[in-house]
C-alpha positions, 0 to 999 in steps of 0.5 A: 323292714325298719328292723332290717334297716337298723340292723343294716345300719350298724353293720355299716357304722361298725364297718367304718370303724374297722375298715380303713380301706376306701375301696373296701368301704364303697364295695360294702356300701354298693353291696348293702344298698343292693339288699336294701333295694331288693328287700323293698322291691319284693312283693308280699301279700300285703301288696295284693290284700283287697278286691281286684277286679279284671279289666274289660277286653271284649270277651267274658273274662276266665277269671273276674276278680280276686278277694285277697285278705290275710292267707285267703283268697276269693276267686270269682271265675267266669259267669260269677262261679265263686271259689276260695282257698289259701293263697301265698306269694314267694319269689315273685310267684303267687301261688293258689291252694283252693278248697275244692279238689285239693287243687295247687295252681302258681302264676308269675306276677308279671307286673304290680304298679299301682293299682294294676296286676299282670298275672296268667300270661294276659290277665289284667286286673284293677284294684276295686276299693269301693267293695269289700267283697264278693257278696254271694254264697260259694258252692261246690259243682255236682263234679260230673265230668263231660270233657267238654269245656264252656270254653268251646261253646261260642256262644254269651250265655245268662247264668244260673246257679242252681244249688242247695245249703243243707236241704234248702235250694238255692238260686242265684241269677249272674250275681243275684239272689233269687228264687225258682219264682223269678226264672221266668222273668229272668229269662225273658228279660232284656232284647236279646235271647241267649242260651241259658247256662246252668251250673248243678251244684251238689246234692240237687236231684233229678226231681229238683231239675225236673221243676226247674226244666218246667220253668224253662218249658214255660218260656220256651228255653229247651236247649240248656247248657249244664255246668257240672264240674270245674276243671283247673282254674279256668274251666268248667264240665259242660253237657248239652240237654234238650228238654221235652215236656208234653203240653199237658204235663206243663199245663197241670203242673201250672196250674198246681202252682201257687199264684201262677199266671196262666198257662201259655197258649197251647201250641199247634202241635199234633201230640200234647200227651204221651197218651196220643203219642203212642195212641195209633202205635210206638213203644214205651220204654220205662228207666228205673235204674241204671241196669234198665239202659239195656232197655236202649238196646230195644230200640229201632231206627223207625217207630215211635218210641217214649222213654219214660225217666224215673224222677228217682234216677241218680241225676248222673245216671240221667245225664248218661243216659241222656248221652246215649239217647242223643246217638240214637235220636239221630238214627230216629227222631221219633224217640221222645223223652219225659222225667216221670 
């Protein structure tokens, strides 16, 4: 900006000089001041480098904050789901290129005072200078599409980041840190009972869901929301599934757990046990592969029947196949799933 205004200045000098016209001299000077002007004014991605976090409006927020530093960009979307990429700013546009998907997006900035940004039609974000950034892990989602947004689920949910680094699983809790240890008291924290959210990052399995599933069975958390891929810049794939674990399953697997509280009272249920389900008559049915779901097709609208899912199904398959069972669990409610 110095140098512009330099080189400005002898244009200016040089034009005194050699113009004698007063009228020439005024027009020159209005026209110089004008480009000086909008030279000052331009917005550059020095102007938006920091933290921007999004101000409160009664709603979970699409998006909660930026990370602007050099080229980059952190974008902390809803429920704390972290992505990043490159950034850039051009004629009062700022322009998205994140890692996943190869994904272009571009908002005009509607307004840069202070410590105040207008951009996406209504999002409102503050400028945060007492961090530096978003501290937490970034993940890619399994990429399952289910087009079924979390944007049409009414309902405040408590998020769980469930994903792996290399072959080692990772969990984070909202914005923190944790371990398969502390679902439990995650979940059972607080006054109110929320639906849980959990986001199935890449390379997470149906044997790695299994144990989680588990965890919620022991508090009781059976209807789980799964987020399996991001859609756009605001949204992200969700699926519903229903969790079914006989008691005794449950029971055995805390009990091989190490420093493992008790396990909880058994329920006053007439059927604890696959085995007693089916003792006085029903159907079993064994999913292996996907070529078994023609298996499906044996069902009946009355009888008992158990669907016995192999651990080893691809963890898209058992979302499939579970799509299909709910159809058929609302011509008989007596079909009953496990993960063996």
């Amino acid at each position: 900006m110095l140098i512009i205004t330099k080189i400005l200045n002898a244009c200016i000098r040089d034009t005194f000089i050699s113009l004698s016209n007063t009228k020439m001299h005024h027009n020159l000077l209005l026209f110089i001041a004008i480009l000086i002007l909008a030279s000052c004014n331009e917005i550059t991605k020095e102007d938006l480098k920091g933290n921007w976090i999004a101000v409160p409006s009664g709603k979970v927020p699409d998006i909660w904050g930026f990370n602007f530093k050099g080229d980059s960009v952190e974008l902390i979307g809803d429920y704390s789901f972290k992505e990043s990429g490159k950034f850039q700013v051009e004629k009062g546009k700022l322009k998205f290129h994140l890692n996943r998907d190869n994904f272009k997006t571009e908002t005009e900035i509607l307004r840069l005072e202070a410590d105040t940004l207008l951009i996406f039609d209504s999002l409102v974000f503050h400028r945060n200078r007492e961090i530096n950034n978003f501290d937490f892990q970034e993940y890619e989602l399994i990429g399952h599409e289910t087009n079924r947004f979390l944007s049409q689920e009414k309902k405040f949910f408590r998020s769980i980041h469930f994903y792996k680094i290399g072959e080692e699983i990772h969990f984070r809790f909202g914005d923190k840190q944790g371990a398969i240890e502390d679902v439990n008291l995650f979940l059972e924290g607080g006054h109110s009972n929320p639906k849980v959210l959990v986001f199935i990052g890449k390379g997470i399995n149906l044997k790695d869901l299994r144990s989680l599933y588990y965890r919620f069975a022991w508090v009781q958390k059976l209807n789980i929301l799964l987020g399996t891929k991001r859609e756009g810049i605001f949204e992200t794939h969700v699926l519903n599934d229903h969790i079914e674990i006989w008691w005794e399953d449950l029971a055995l697997h805390i009990a091989n757990l190490k420093s493992a509280p008790p396990p909880p009272p058994q329920p006053s249920i007439e059927f604890n046990s696959k085995a007693s389900y089916l003792k006085n008559g029903g159907t079993e049915i064994k999913i292996s592969t996907k070529k078994d779901f023609q298996k499906i097709e044996e069902l009946t609208a009355i009888g008992r029947c158990v669907v016995s899912i192999s651990a080893n199904l691809p963890i898209e398959d058992y979302f499939e196949l579970k799509k299909r069972l709910r159809k058929w669990k609302q011509v008989n409610k007596e079909i009953m799933t496990e993960i063996e």
